[in-house]
PLY file of the C-alpha trace (Angstrom):
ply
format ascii 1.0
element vertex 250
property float x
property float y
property float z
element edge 249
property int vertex1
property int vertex2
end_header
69.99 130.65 88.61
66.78 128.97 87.62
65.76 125.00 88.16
66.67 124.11 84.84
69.88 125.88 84.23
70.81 124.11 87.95
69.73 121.07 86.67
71.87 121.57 83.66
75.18 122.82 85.86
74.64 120.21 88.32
74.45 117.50 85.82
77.63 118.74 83.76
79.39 118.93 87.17
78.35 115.83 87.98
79.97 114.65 85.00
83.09 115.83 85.66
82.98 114.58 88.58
82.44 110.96 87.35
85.36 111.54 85.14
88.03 113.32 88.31
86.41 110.00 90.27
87.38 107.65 87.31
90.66 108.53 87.70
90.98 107.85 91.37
89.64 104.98 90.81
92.33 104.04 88.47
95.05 106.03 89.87
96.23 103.36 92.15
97.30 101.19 88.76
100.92 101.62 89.08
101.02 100.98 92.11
99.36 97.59 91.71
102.07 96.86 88.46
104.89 97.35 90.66
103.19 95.22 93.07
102.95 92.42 90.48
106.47 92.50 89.41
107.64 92.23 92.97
105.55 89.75 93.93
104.42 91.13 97.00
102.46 94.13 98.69
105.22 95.04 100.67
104.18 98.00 103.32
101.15 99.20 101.12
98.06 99.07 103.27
94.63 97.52 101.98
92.82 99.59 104.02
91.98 102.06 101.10
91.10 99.71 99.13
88.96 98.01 101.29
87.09 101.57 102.45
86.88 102.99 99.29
85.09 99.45 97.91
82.78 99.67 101.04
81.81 103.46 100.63
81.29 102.77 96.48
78.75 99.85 97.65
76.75 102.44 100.26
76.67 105.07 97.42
75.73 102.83 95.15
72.61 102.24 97.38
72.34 105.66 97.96
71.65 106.46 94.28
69.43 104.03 93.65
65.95 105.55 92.56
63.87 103.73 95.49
66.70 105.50 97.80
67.34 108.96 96.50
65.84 109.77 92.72
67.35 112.07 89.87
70.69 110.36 91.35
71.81 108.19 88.30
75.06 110.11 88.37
76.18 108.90 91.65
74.85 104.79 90.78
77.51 104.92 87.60
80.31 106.21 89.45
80.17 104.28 92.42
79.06 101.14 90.69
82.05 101.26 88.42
84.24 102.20 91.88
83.00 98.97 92.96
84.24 96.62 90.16
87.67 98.55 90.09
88.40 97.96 93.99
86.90 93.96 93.72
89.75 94.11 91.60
92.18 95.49 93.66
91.76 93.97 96.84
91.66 90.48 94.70
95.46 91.67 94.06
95.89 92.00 97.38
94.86 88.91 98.74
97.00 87.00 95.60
100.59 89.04 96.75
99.58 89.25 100.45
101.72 86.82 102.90
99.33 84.88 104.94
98.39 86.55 107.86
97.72 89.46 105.70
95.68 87.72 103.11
93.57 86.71 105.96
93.10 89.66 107.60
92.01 91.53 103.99
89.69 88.34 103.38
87.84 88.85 106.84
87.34 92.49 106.19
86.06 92.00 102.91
83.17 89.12 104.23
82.22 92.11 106.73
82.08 94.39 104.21
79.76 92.06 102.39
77.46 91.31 105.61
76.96 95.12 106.14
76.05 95.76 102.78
73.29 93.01 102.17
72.03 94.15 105.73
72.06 97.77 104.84
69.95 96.96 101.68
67.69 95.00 103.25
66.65 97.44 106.33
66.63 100.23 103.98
64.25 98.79 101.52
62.40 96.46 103.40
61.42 98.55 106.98
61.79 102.46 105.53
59.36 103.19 103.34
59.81 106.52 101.84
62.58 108.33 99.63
63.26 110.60 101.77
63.65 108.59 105.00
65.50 106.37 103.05
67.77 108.90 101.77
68.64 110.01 105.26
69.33 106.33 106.72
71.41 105.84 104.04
72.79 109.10 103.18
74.08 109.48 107.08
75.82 105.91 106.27
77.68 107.66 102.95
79.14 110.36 105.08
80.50 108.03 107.91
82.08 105.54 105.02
82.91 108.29 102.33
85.17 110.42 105.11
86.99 106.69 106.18
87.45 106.80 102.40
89.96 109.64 102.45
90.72 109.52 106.11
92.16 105.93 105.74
95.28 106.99 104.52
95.74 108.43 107.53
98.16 105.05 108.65
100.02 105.49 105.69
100.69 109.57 106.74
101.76 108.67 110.16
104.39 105.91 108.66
105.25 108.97 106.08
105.79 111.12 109.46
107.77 108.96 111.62
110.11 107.72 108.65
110.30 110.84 106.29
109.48 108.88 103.00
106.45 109.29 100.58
107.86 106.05 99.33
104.30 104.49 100.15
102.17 107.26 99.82
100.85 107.20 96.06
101.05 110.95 95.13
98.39 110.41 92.07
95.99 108.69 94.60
96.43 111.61 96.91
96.15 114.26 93.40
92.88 112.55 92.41
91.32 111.93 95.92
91.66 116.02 95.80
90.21 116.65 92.88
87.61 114.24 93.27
86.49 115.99 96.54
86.17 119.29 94.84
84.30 118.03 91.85
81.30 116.30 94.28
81.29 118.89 96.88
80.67 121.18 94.04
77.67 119.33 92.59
76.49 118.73 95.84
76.17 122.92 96.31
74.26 123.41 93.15
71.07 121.88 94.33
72.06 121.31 98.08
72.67 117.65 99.14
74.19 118.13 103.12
74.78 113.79 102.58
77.44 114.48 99.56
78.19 118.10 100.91
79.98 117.27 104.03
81.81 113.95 103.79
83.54 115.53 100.30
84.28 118.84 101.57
86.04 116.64 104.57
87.82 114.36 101.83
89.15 118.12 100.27
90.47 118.88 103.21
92.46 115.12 103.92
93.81 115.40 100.71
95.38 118.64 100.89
97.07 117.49 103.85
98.37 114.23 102.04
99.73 116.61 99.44
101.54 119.06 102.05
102.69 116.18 103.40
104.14 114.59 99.64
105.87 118.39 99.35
107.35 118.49 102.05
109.04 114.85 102.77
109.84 114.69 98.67
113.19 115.40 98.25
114.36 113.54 101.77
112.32 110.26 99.82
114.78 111.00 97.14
117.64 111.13 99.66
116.88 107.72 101.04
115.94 105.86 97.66
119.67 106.86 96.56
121.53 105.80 99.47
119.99 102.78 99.65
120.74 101.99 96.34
124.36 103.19 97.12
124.08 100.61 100.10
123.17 98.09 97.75
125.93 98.74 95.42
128.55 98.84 98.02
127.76 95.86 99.28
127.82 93.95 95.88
131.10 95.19 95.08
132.27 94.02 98.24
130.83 90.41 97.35
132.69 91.15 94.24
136.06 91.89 95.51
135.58 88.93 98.74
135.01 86.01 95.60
137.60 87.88 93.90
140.21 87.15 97.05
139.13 83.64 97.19
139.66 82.71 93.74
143.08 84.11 93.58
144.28 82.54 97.15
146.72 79.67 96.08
145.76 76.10 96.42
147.56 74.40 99.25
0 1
1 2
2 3
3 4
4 5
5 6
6 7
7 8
8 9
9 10
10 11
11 12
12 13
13 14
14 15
15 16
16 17
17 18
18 19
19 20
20 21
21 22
22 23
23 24
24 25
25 26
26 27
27 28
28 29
29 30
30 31
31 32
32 33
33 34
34 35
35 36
36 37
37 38
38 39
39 40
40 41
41 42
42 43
43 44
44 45
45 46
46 47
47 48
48 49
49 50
50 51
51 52
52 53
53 54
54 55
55 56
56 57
57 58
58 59
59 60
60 61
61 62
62 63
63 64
64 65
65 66
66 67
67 68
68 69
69 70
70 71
71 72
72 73
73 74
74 75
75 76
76 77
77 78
78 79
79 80
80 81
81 82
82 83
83 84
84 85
85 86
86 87
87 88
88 89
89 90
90 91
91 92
92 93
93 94
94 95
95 96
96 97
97 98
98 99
99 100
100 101
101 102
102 103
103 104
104 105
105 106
106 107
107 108
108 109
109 110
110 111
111 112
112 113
113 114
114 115
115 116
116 117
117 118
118 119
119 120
120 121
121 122
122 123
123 124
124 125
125 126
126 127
127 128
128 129
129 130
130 131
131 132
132 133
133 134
134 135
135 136
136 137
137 138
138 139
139 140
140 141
141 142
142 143
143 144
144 145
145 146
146 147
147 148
148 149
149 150
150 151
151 152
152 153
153 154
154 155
155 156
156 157
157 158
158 159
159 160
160 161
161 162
162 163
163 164
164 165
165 166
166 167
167 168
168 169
169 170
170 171
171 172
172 173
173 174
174 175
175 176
176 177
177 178
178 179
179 180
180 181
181 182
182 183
183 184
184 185
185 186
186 187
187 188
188 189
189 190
190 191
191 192
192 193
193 194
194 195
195 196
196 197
197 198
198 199
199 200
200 201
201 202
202 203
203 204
204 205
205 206
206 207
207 208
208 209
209 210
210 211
211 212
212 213
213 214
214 215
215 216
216 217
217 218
218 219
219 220
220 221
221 222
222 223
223 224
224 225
225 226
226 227
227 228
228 229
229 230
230 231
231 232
232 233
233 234
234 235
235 236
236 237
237 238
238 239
239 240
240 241
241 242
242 243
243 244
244 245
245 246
246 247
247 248
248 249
């Protein structure tokens, strides 16, 4: 293949890519609606969220012409990754119970610090591309795998109780298919910074999604019996007022 027909693959992959990410990105929305008509965040964990907002900020860096040129693929993504998760975790801290709320805000602020500090050492005391690229590019692949390793709470709560119930499958589908999509741009003119963390991320998804196959129909199971539960017991409320209105006044 020559430069300029890589250039061309590479940038239509790339592409794609920004398209498979734009969906992760917005993936999580029903999950988020049915948090708003509850009311509350139940059992879902921020801790997506919150890595997948931190690793959009370092790639964001990352892509940034003074950082790693010819990259302008990876700055729209990731910059538009950013302003979807503000939004998110903003959700989070609204239907979050206190301690919660607290705990996402504090994360957040750290989030924040490392960022501004990241910036700052990378463009103010390295002073080439390509030095540059590696300080920041060995940053990507610690924050990009937390990305798609976070879930990793949410598995072992899918483990112990046998539900998917708050495992978002279309998170897990486009969190796959995302992985794919960069790992293959990243092979088409070698990058070992986007290489490695998304071929990792392929490989965390497909065990979310063995793990969605298999505990699917016992999720099922236990969504109907607990709204059998609930339907038993309202009839008995039913039936107890029922008594009580029909006992005879003394």
């Amino acid at each position: 293949m020559t430069a300029a027909a890589a250039d061309i693959a590479r940038t239509v992959v790339g592409i794609i890519g920004n398209i498979i990410s734009g969906f992760l990105f917005l993936s999580p929305v029903p999950t988020f609606i049915e948090i708003c008509k509850k009311g509350s965040v139940e059992q879902f964990s921020p801790a997506p969220y919150l890595a997948t907002l931190v690793n959009c900020m370092v790639w964001t860096l990352y892509g940034l012409p003074m950082v790693h040129p010819h990259s302008i693929l990876v700055v729209t993504i990731n910059g538009s990754g950013c302003f979807i998760e503000i939004i998110y975790v903003t959700l989070f801290l609204i239907y979050s119970d206190r301690r919660k709320r607290l705990k996402v805000l504090l994360w957040l602020i750290v989030e924040l610090i490392f960022i501004a500090a990241l910036t700052f050492v990378t463009l103010t005391l390295v002073h080439t591309p390509k030095k540059r690229s590696a300080v920041v590019g060995t940053t990507c692949i610690i924050f990009n795998i937390m990305m798609y390793a976070s879930p990793l709470a949410i598995m072992k709560l899918v483990i112990v109780t046998k539900s998917v119930e708050y495992m978002p499958f279309f998170l897990s589908l486009a969190s796959f298919g995302n992985g794919v999509a960069w790992t293959t741009y990243a092979l088409i003119r070698f990058d070992p910074f986007i290489t490695i963390p998304n071929g990792l991320g392929t490989l965390f998804s497909i065990a979310q999604l063995i793990l969605y196959a298999t505990f699917y129909k016992s999720t099922k199971r236990q969504i109907a019996a607990r709204k059998a539960n609930m339907e038993v017991d309202l009839s008995q409320v039913v039936v107890g007022n029922s008594d009580q209105q029909s006992k005879p006044n003394n």
